[in-house]
SETORGU-769584 format. One record per atom (N, C-alpha, C): z, y, x; residue in one letter. Coordinates in steps of 0.001 Angstrom, whole numbers. Atoms other than C-alpha are relative to their C-alpha. Example, Ala and Ser with C-alpha at 12.3 -4.5 7.8 and 13.67 -1.06 7.14 Angstrom:
      up   north    east residu
       0   -1190     890      a
    7800   -4500   12300      a
       0    1200     900      a
     -60   -1190    -820      s
    7140   -1060   13670      s
     730    1090    -770      s
***
This chain:
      up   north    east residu
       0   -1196     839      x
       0       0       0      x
       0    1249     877      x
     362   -1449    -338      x
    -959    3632    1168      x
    1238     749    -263      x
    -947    -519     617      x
    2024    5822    1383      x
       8    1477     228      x
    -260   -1653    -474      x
    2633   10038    1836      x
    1528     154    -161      x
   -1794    -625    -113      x
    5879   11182    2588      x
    -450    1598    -287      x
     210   -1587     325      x
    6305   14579    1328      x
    1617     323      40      x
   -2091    -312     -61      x
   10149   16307    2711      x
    -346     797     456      x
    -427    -988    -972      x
   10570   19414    4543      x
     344      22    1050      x
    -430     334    -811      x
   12377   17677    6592      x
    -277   -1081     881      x
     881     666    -567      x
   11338   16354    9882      x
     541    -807     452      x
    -819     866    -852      x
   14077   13952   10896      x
    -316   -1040   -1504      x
     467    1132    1571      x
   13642   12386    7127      x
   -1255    -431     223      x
    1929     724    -265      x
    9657   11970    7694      x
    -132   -1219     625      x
      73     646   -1601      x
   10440   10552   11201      x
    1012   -1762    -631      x
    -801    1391     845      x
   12975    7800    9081      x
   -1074    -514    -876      x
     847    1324    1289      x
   10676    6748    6367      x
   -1365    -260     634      x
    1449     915    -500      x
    7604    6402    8575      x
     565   -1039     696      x
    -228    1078    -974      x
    9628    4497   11079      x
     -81   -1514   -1213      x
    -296    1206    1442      x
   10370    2090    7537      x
   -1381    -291     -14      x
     927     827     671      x
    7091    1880    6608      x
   -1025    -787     874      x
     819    1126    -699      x
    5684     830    9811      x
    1032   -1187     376      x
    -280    1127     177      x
    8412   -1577    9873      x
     -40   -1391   -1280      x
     143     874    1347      x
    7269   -3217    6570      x
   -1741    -180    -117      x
    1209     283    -397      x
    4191   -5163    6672      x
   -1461     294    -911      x
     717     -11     863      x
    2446   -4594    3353      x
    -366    1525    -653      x
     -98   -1529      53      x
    3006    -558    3483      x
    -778     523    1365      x
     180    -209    -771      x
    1063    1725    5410      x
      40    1447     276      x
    -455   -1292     567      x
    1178    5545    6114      x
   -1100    1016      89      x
    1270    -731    -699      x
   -1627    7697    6253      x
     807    1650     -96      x
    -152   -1177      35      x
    -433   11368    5384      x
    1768     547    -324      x
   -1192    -556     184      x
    2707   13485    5675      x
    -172    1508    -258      x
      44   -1134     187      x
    3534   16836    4581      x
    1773     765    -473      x
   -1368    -586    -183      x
    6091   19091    4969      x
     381    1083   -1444      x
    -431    -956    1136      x
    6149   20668    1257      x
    -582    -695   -1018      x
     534     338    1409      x
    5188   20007   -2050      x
   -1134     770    -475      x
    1062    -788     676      x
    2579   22817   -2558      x
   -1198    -672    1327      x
    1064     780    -326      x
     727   20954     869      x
    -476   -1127    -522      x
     237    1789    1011      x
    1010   17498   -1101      x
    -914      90    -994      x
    1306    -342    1012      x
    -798   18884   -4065      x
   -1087     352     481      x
    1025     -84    -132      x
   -3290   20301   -2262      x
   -1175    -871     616      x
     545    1343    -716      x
   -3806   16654    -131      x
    -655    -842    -909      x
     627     806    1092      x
   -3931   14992   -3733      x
   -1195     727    -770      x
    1534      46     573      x
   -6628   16631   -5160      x
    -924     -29     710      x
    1459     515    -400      x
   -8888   15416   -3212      x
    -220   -1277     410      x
      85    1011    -618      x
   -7472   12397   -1664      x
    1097    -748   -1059      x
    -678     759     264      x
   -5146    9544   -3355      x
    1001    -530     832      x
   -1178     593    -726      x
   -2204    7815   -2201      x
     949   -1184    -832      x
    -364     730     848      x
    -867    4372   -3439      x
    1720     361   -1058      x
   -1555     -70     144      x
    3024    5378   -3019      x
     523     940     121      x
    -281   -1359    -508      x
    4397    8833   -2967      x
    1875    -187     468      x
   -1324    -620    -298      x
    7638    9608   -1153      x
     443    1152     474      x
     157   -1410     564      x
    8808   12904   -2815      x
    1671     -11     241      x
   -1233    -888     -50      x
   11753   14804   -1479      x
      38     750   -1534      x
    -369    -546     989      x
   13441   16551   -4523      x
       6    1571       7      x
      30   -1698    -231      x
   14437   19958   -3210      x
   -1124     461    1441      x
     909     -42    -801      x
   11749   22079   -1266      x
     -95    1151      11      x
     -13   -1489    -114      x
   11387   25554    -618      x
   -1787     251    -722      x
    1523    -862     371      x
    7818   27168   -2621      x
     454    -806   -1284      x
      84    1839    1615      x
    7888   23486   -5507      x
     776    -591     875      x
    -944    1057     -26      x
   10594   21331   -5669      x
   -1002   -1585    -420      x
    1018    1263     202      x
    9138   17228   -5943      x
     -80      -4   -1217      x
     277     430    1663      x
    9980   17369   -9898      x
   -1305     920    -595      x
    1275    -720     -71      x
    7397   20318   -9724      x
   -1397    -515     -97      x
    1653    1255    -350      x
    4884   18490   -8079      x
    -529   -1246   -1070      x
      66     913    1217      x
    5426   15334  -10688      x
    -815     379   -1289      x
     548    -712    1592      x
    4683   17674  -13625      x
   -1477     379     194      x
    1791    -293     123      x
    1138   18902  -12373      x
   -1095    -549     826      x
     497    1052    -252      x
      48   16156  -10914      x
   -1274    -639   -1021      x
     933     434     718      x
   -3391   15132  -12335      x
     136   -2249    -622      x
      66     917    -564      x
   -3319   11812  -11024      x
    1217    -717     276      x
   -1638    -238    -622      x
     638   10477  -10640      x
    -454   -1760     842      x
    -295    1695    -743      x
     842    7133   -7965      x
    1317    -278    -346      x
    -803     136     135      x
    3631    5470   -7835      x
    1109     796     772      x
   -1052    -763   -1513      x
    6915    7497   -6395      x
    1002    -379    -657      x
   -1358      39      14      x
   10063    7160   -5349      x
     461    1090     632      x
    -532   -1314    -566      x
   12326    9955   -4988      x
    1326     341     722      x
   -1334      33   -1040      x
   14324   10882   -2134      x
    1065    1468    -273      x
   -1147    -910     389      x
   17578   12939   -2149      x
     986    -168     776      x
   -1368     -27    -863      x
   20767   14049    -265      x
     830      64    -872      x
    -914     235    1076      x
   22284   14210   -3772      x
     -75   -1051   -1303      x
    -202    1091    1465      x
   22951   11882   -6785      x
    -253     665    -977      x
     307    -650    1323      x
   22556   14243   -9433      x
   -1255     146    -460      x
    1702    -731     707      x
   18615   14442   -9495      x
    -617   -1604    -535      x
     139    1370      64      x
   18961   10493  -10494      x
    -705     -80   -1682      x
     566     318    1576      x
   18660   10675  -14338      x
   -1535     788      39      x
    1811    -704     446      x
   15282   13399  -13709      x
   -1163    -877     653      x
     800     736    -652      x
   13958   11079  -11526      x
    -767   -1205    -986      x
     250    1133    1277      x
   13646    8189  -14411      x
    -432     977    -846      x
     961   -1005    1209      x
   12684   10651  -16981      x
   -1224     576     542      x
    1398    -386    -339      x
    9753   11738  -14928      x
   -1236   -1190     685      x
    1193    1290    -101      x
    8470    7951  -14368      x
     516    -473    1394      x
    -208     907   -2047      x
   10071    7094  -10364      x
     156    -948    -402      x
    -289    1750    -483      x
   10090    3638   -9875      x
    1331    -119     462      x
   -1295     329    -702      x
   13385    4058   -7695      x
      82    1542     675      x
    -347   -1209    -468      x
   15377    7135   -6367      x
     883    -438     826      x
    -722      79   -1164      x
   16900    7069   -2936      x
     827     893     566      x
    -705    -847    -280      x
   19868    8698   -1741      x
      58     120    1439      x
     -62     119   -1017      x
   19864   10212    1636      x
    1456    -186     745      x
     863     453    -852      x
   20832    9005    4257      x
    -222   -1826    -419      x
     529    1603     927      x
   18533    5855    3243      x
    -102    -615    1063      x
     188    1252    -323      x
   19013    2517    4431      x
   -1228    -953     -28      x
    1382    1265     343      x
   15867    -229    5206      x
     647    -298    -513      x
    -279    1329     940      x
   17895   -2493    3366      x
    -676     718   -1657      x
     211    -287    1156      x
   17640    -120     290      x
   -1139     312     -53      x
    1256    -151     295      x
   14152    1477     939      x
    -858   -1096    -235      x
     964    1063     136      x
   13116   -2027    1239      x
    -383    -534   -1135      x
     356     249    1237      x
   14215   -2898   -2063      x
   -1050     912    -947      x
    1338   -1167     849      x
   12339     106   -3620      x
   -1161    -433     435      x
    1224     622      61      x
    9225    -896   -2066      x
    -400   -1478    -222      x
     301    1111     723      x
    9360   -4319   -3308      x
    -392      67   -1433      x
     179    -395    1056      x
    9462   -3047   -6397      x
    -955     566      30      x
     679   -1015     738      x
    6971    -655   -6562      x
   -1347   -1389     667      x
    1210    1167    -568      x
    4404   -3950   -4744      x
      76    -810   -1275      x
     230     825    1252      x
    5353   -5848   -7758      x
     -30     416   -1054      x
     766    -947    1131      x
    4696   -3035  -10135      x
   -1369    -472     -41      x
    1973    -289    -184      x
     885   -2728   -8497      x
    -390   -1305    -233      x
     633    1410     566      x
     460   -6469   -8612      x
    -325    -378   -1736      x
      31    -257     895      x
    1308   -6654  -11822      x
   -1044     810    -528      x
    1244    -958     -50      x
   -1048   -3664  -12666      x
   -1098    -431     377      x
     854     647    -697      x
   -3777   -5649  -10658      x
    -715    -865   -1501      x
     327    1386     643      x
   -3497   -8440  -13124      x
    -271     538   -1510      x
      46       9     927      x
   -4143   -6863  -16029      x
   -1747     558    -413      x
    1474    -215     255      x
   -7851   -5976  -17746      x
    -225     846    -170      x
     565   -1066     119      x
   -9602   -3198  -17005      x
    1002     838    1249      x
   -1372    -122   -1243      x
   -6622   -2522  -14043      x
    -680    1412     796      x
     621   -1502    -270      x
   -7072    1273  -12891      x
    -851     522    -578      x
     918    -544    1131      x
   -9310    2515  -16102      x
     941     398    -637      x
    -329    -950     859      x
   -7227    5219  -17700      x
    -531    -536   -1387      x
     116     253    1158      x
   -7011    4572  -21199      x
    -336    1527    -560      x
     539   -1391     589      x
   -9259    8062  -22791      x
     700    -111   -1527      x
    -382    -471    1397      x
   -7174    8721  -26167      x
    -887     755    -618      x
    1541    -932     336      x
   -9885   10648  -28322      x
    1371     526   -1492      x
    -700    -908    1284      x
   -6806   11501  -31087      x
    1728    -387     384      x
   -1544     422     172      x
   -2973   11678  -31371      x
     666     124   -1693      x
   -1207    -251    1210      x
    -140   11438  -34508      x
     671    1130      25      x
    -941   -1197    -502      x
    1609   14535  -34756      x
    1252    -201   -1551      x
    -602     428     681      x
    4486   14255  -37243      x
     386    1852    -540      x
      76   -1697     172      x
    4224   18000  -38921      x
     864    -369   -1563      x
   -1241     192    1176      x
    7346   18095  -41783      x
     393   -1545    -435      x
      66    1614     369      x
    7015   14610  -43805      x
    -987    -688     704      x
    1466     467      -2      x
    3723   13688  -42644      x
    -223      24    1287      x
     915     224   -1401      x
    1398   12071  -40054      x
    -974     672     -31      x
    1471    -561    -671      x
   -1558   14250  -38612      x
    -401    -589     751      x
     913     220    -905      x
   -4059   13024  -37174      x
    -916     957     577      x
     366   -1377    -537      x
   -5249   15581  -34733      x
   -1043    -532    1209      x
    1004      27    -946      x
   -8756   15285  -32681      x
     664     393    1618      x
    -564    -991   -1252      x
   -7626   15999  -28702      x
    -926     877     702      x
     502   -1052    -537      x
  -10629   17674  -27963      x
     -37    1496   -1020      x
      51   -1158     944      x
   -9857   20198  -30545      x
     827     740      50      x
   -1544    -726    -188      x
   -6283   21007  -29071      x
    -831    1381    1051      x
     603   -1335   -1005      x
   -6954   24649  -27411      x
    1471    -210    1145      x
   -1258     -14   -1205      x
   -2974   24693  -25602      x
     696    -121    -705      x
   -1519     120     757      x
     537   23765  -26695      x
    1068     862     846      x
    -894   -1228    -818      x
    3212   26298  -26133      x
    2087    -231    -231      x
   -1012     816      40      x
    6892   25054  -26016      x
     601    1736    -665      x
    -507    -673     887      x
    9198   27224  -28633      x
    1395    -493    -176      x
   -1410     805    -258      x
   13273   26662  -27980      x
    -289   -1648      48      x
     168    2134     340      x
   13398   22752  -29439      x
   -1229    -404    -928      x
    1209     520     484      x
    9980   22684  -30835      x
   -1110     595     670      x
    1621    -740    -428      x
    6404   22738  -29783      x
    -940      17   -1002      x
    1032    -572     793      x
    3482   24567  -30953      x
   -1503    -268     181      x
     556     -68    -746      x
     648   23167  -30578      x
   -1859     733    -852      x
     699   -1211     475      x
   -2638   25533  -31429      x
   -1416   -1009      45      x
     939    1107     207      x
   -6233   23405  -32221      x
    -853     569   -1493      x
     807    -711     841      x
   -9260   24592  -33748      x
    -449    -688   -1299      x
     104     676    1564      x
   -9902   23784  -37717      x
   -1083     831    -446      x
    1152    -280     498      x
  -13838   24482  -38350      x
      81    1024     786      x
    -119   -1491    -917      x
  -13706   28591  -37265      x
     934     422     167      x
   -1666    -539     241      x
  -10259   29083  -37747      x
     987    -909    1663      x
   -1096     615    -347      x
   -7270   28147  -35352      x
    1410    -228    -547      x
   -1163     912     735      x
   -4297   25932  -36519      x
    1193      20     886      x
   -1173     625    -863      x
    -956   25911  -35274      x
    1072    -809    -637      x
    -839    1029     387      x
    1152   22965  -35692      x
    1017    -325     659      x
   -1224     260    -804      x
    4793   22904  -34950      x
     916   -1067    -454      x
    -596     838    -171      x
    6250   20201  -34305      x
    1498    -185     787      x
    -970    -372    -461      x
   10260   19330  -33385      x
    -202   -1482    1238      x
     247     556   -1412      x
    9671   17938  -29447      x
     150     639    1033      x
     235    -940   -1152      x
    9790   18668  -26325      x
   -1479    -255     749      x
     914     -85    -685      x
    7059   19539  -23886      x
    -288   -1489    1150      x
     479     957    -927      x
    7485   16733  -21550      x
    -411   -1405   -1072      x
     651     645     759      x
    7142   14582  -24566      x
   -1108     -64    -210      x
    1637    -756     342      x
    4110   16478  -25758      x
    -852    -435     996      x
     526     333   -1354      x
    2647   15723  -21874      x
    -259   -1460     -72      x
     -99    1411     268      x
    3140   12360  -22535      x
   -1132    -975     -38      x
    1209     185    1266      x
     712   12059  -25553      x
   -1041     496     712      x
    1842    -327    -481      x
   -2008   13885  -23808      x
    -592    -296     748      x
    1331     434   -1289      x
   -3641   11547  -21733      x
   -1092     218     274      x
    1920     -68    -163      x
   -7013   12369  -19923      x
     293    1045     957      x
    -379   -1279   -1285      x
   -7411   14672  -17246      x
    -622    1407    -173      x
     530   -1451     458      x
   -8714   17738  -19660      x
    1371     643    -116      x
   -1273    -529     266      x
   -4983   18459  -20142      x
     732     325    1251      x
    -913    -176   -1176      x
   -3039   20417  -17529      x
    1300     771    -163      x
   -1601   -1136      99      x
     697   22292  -17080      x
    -617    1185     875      x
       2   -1878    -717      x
      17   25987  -16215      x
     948     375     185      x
   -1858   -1151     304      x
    3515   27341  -17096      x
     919   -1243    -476      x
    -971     505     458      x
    6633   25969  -17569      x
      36     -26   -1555      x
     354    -415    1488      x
    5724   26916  -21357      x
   -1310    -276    -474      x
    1512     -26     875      x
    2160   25829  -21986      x
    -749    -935     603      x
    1243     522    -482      x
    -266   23438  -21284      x
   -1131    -183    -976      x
    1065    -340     847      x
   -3630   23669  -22000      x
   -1184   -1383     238      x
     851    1320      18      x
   -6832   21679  -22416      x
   -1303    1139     808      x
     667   -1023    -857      x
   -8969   23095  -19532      x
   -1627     -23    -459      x
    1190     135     748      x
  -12531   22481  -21499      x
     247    1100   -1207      x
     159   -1190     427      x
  -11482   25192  -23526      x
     311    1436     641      x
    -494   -1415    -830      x
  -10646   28016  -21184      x
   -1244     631     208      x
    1207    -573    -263      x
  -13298   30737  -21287      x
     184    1072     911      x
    -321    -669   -1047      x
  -11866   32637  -18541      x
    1163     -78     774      x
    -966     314    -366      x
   -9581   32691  -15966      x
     691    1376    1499      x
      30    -799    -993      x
   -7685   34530  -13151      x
     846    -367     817      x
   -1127     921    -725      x
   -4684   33446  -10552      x
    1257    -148   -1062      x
    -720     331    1224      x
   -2591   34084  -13345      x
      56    -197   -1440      x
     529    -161    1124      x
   -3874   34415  -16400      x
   -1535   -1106    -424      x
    1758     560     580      x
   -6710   31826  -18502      x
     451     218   -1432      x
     478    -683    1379      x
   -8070   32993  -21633      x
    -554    -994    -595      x
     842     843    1101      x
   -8590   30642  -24587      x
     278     614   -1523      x
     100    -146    1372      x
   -9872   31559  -28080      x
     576    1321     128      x
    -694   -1618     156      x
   -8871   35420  -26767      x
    1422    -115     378      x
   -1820    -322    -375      x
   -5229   34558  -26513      x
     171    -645    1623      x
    -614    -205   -1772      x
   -3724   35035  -22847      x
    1166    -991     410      x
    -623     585    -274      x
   -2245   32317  -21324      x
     603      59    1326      x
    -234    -494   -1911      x
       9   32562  -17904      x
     120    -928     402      x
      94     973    -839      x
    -338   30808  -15079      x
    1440     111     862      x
   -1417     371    -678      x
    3469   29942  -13637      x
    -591     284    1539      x
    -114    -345   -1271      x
    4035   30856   -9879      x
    -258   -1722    1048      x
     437    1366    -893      x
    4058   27145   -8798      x
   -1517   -1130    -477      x
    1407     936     675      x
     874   26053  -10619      x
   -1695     914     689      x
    1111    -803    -326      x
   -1467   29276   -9267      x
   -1204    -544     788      x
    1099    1064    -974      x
   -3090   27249   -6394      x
    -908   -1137    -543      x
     488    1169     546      x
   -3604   24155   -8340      x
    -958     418    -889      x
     761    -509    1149      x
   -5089   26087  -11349      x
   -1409     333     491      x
     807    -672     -71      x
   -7494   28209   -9493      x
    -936   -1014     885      x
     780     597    -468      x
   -8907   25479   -7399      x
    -693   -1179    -748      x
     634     963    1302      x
   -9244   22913  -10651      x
    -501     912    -367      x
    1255    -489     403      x
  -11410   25614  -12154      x
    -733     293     656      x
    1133    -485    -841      x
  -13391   26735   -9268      x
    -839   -1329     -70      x
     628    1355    -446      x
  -14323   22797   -9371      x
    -836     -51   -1570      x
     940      85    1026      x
  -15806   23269  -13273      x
   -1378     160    -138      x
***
């Protein structure tokens, strides 16, 4: 398996490469000393196994997780225990407390080898499943809502909003969820996080700027840790 270390820190790097060239079925091609270089490594290149420091000066790793097109498998490293429950709520395989032990990194990468096997064995094995509609549960009732028709969903205290064109008109449908829920549901890689408050469906954006993309006229912002990512996924349209 292909791995990236992504820490700040260069005595941590210097530990988990030494691990992974002591483990025979891991290998390491790329390191990076931040989370905003990591994103810019993954869009262009892949990586089977990510190992994502938590805290980071520019994006923190839970950062990185969220606007991630593409997520591999990761495990997330830490000098504290407390980032354990976000780590499982954002999909890690295993979260490691520093200072990490081979015995324990070993177990984590056993695990995440008998994830991919698994994964291997199944039909159609790396083919994204394209959703073409979701359920939305709007008061009593199921909607069935087209996803190329969603323009952006905009998170509202404990409910989201999400906005989707109906003939000439736009629709907004609020629903009681959260956003990382909402993220969930929108598989396909037309859907991205701009803001801590909005993600949009980048096939409708009719303009854009480092901070700012424009759909259907209304002004959407582009968050401080998403600017890079944004402006180089549309320069690629």
């Amino acid at each position: 398996m292909d791995c990236l270390i992504v820490d700040d820190d260069i005595l941590a790097r210097k530990v988990l490469k030494r691990f992974i060239e002591q483990t025979d079925f891991l290998t390491s091609s790329k390191e990076c000393a931040s989370a905003i270089d990591a994103n810019r490594y993954l869009m262009t290149n892949s990586t089977d196994l990510l190992f994502l420091d938590v805290e980071m000066p520019g994006m923190t790793g839970l950062e990185l997780i969220s606007i991630l097109r593409e997520k591999p498998q990761i495990i997330l490293v830490s000098s504290k225990k407390e980032y354990a429950v976000d780590a499982f709520d954002n999909d890690a395989i295993d979260y490691l407390v520093k200072p990490v032990t081979y015995a324990r990194f070993l177990k984590a990468c056993q695990k995440a080898l008998q994830l991919r096997e698994e994964q291997l064995k199944k039909p159609n094995a790396g083919k994204p499943t394209e959703l073409q509609y979701i359920f939305l549960k709007v008061d009593a009732c199921w909607l069935k809502l087209q996803l190329v028709d969603v323009l952006y969903v905009q998170a509202l205290a404990d409910y989201v909003c999400i906005y989707a064109k109906a003939g000439n008109d736009i629709k907004r449908y609020v629903i009681h969820s959260t956003m990382k829920a909402v993220e969930k549901k929108l598989i396909g890689e037309n859907f991205v996080r701009v803001h801590r408050s909005f993600i949009v469906n980048i096939h409708n954006v009719s303009s854009f700027s480092s901070d700012t993309l424009f759909i259907a006229d209304t002004q959407v912002p582009v968050g401080i840790t998403y600017k890079n990512t944004i402006v180089q996924l549309m320069s690629k349209m």
